[in-house]
C-alpha positions as CSV (number, residue, x, y, z in Angstrom):
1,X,-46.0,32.9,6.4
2,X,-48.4,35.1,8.1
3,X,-47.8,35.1,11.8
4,X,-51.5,35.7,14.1
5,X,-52.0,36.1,17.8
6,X,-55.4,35.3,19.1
7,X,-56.2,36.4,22.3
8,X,-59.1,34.2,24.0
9,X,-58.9,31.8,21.4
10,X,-59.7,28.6,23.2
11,X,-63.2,28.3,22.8
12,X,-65.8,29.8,20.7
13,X,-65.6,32.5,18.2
14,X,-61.5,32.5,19.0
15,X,-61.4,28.7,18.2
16,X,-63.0,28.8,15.3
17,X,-60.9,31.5,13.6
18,X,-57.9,30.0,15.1
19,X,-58.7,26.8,13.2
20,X,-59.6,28.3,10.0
21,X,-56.4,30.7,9.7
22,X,-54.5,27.7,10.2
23,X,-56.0,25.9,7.5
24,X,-55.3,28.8,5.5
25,X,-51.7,28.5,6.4
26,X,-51.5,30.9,8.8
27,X,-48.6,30.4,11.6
28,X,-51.3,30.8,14.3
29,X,-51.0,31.4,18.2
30,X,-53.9,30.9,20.4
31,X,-53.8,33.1,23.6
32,X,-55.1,32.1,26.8
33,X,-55.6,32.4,30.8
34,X,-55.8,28.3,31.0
35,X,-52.5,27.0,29.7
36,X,-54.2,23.0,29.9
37,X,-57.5,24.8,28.1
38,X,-55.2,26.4,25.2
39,X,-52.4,23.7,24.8
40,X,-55.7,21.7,23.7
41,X,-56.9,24.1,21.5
42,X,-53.7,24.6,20.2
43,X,-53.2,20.9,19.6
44,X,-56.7,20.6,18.0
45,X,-55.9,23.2,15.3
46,X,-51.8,23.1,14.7
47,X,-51.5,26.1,16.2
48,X,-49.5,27.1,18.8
49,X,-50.5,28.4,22.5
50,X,-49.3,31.1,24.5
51,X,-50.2,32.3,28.4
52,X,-51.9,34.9,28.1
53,X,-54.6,37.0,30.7
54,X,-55.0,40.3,28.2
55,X,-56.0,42.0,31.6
56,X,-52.4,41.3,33.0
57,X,-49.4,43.6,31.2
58,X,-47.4,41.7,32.8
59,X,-48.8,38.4,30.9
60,X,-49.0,40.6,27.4
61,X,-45.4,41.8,27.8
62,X,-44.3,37.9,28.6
63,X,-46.9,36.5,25.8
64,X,-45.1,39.3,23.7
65,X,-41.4,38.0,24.4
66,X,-42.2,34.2,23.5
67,X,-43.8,35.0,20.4
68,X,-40.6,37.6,19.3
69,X,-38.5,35.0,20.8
70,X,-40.1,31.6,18.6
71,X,-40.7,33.8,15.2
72,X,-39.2,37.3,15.8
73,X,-42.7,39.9,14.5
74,X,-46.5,39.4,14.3
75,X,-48.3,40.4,11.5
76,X,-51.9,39.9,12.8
77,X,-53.6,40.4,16.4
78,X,-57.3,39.4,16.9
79,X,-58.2,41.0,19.8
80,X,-60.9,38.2,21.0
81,X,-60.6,37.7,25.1
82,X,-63.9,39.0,26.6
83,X,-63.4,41.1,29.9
84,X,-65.8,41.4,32.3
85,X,-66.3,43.3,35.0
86,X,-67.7,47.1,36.2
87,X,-67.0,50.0,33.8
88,X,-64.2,52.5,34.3
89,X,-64.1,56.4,33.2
């Protein structure tokens, strides 16, 4: 089984995909800032959520740990979460 992480994945775009790699048989984990927001999601698709603010390495690292922890590797990693904010060098 094919293992994906998607970051921002409980609403829009990241929802969607979520719920169609699932359906596809995909072991899916939806990533988000809002744990009640993507335990929903998560529920609504059987997938499986995951903490995670992708502005935060402390969140990645810990979002990283559960996952290798629950399944041991990841296979795919949509890189969805929107940032906003000013522009850096």
């Amino acid at each position: 089984m094919t293992t994906t992480l998607i970051t921002g994945a409980n609403k829009g775009i990241g929802l969607e995909t979520a719920r169609r790699l699932s359906s596809d048989g995909h072991d899916v984990w939806l990533g988000a800032r809002s744990a009640a927001r993507g335990r929903a999601a998560a529920d609504e698709v059987g997938g499986r959520f995951v903490e995670l603010n992708v502005t935060s390495e402390d969140s990645v690292a810990r979002a990283a740990a559960v996952i290798e922890g629950e399944v041991g590797h990841l296979d795919v990693l949509i890189n969805n979460a929107g940032i906003t904010g000013p522009l850096g060098d």
